[in-house]
N, C-alpha and C positions, 0 to 999 in steps of 0.2 A: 305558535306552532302546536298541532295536537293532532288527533284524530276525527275525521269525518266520514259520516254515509256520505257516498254520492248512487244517486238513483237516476237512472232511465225511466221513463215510461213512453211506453209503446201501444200500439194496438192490441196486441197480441199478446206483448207480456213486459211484464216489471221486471229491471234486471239492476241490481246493485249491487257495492261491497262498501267495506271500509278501510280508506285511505289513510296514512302515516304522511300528513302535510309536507314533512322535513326531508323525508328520505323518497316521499314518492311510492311506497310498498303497499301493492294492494292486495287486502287478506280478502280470500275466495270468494270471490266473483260469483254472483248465484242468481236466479231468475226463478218468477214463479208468473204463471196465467195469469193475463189482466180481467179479463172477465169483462171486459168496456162495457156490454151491453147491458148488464146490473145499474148504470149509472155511475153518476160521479160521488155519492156518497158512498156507495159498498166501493168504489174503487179506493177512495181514500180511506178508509177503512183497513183496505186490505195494505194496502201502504205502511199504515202506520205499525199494523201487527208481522209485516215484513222486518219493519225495523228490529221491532223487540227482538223478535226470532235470532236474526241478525249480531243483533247485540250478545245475545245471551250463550250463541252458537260458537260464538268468537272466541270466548274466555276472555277478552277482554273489558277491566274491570268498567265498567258503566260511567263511572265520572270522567276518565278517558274519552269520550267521545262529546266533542264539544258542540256538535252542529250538523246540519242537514243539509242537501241542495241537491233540487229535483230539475232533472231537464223535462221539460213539456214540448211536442209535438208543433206547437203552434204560439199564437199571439198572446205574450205573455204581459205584463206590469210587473218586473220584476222589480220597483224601489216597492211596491205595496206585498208582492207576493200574492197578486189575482190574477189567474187564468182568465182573459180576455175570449177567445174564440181559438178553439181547435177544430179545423175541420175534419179531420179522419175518426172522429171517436164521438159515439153515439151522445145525445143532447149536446154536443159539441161545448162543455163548460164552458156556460157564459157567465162572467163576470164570479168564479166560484173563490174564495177565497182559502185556497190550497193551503200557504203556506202557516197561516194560522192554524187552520183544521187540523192541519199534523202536529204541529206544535202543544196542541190542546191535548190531544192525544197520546205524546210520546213525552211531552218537556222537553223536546229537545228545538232549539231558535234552527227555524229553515227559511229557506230562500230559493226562489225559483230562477230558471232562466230557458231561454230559448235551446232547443236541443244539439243544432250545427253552434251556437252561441257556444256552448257548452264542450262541445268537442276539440274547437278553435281555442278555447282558456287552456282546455287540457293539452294539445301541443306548446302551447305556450308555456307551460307549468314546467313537464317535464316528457316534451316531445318535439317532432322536427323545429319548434321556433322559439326551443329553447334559449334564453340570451340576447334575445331581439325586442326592441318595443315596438318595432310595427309590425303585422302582419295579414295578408287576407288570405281563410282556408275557404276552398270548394269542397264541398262534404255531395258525393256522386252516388246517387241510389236510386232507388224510384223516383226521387227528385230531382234538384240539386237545389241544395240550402248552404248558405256562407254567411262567413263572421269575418268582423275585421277587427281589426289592434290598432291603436293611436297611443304613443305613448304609453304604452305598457296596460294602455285602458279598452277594457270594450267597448266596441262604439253603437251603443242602444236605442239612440235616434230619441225623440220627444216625447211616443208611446212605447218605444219598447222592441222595435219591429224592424231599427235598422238590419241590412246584410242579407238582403233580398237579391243573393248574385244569382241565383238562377231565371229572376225574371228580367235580369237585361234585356233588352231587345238588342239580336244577333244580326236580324234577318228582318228587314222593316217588312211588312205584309205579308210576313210566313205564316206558318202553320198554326192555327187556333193553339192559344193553349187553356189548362183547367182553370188559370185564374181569370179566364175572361180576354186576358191581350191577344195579339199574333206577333210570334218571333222570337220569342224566349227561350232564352238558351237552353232551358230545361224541356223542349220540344225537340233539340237536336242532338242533345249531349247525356240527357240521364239514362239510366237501365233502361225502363219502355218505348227510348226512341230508336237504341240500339236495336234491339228485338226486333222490334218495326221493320225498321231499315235490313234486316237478315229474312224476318217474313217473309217481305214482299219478295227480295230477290231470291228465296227457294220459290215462290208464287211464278216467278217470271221464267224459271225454268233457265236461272243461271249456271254457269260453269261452278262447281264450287263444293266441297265436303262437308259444308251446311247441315244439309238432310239426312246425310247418314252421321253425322253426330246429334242427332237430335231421334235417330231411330224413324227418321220419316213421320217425325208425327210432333208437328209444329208446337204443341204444346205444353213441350220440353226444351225447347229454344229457349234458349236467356242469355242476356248479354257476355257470360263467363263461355258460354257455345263460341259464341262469337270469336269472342278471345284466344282461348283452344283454335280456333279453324284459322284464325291470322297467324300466330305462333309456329302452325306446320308450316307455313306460307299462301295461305289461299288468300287469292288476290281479291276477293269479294267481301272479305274478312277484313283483309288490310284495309281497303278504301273507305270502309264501313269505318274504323276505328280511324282513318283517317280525317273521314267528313266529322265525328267527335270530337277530333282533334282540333281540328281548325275552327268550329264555331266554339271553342273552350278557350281559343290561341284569343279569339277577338275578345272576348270577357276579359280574360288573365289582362291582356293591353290595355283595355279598359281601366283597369282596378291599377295596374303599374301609371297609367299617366296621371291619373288623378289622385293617389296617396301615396307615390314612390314607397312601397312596403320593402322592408328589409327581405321578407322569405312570402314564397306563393306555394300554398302546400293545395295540394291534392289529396283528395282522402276520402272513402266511404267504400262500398261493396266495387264500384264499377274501374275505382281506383288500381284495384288488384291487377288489371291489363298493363298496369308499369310504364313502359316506355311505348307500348301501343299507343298512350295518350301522352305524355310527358314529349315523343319527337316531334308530332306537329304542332303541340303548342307553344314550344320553346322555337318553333321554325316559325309562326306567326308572328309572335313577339318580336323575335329578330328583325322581320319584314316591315313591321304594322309600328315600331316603338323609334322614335328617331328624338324628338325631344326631352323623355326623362333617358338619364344616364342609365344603361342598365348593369354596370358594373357595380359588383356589391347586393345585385339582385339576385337572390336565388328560386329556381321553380324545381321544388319538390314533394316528395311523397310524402303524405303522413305517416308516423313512426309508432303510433298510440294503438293502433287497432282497433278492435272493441271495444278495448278498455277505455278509449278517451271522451267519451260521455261521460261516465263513472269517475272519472279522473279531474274532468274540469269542474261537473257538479259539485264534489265535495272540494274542491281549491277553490269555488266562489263563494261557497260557504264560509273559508276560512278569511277569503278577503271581504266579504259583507262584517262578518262578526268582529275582524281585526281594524275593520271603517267604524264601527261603535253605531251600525244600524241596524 
């Protein structure tokens, strides 16, 4: 037990604190610009002088802080602690060896992991699936990225990359998606397909408080519009969170027959709709699950918030370092 950084990193910006392993207490949360477009050297760079800051900002004494653990955006090797391929952040770090570079830099032993990977450890730690050793989370955003739990372990697959639940195929010959397939959950269910799906029907000149929560001008629509406008009751709203609902319902069924997980947590920005999304997926389930038992199964919300990137990062640090890797 001791203290760790756990970091985010993002497009946009670096965000971390430091974690008390034992008690869960995380001291202030803080973020600075990533600067992506500088590259991956000034970006690790600034990482590392993130940390000092961090440490020194804290008052807590420096030998205190045993270890590091950085969530990454994309295809990580976390037993080596090399960035494989990120695709949203400029020369996409191919093959950069992160968690050395910090370590060279700060002395302090780091370790990478997948950023939904990361969030999933942190409900596990000390969030909805607290006390469970199985679990699969849907992390709902611009994407939808998921981690799952086997035995109290994360399940990392043979490069690193397992818990790709958003590229399930929902919808055999739907809709293109970015990674190349058609049908992917994450075509039906993440922030941009809500949006989508709210576009087209102000486009179509539907019944609906749509437009005027958005001030008429499409370019303010975001899936929490949405949300708001089902919550008064707009029926166009509902259906919209409905249709999320149900291609999210055949995933969750998915993930329930083939690992019977103790808890199904939900969690990221598009999450916040609550039981907008929680009643048809638990209504699929119900329908679509007839062979695993679903008693004893729980489908809920993630409890970690923002914090729980920051949260799992620095608790896989303390379980890499407590493994003697």
């Amino acid at each position: 037990m001791g203290k760790y950084i756990g970091c985010d990193l993002g497009g946009t910006n670096i965000k971390g604190a430091i974690v008390d392993s034992e008690k869960g207490i995380v001291y202030g949360v803080r973020s600075i610009p990533t600067m992506a477009h500088k590259g991956h050297d000034a970006v690790i760079d600034r990482i590392a002088e993130f940390f000092k800051s961090m440490i020194t900002d804290s008052g807590i004494d420096p030998t205190e802080i045993l270890g590091a653990g950085i969530g990454l955006p994309g295809a990580i090797d976390s037993r080596t602690g090399v960035s494989v391929f990120m695709t949203n952040l400029p020369d996409h770090w191919v093959n950069v060896p992160v968690a050395d570079m910090i370590k060279d830099k700060t002395g302090l032993p780091t370790f990478l992991l997948n950023d939904v990977n990361a969030i999933t450890w942190g409900e596990l730690k000390f969030g909805a699936a607290r006390g469970c050793s199985s679990a699969v989370c849907f992390a709902l955003g611009t994407g939808i990225g998921g981690g799952i739990v086997i035995d109290g372990n994360l399940v990392l697959g043979k490069t690193g990359v397992a818990g790709e639940l958003g590229h399930q195929v929902v919808e055999p010959h739907g809709n293109r998606c970015n990674c190349g397939g058609r049908g992917c959950l994450e075509t039906y269910a993440s922030g941009p397909a809500i949006r989508s799906a709210a576009m087209k029907a102000v486009a179509h000149g539907g019944t609906t408080i749509l437009g005027e929560l958005c001030e008429y001008d499409l370019n303010k629509l975001e899936a929490r519009t949405v949300a708001e406008a089902a919550q008064k009751g707009d029926q166009i709203a509902i259906d919209i969170y409905n249709q999320a609902g149900y291609y999210l319902g055949i995933a969750v069924s998915n993930m329930i027959m083939a690992l019977e997980p103790e808890r199904v947590i939900i969690t990221g920005g598009v999450a916040a709709a609550g039981e907008l999304l929680l009643t048809p997926i638990r209504q699929v389930v119900y329908e679509r699950v007839h062979v695993t038992p679903l008693k004893g199964i729980t489908i809920l919300l993630g409890e970690l918030g923002d914090n729980a990137g920051v949260m799992g990062n620095s608790m896989w640090a303390e379980k890499c370092l407590s493994a003697g890797k």
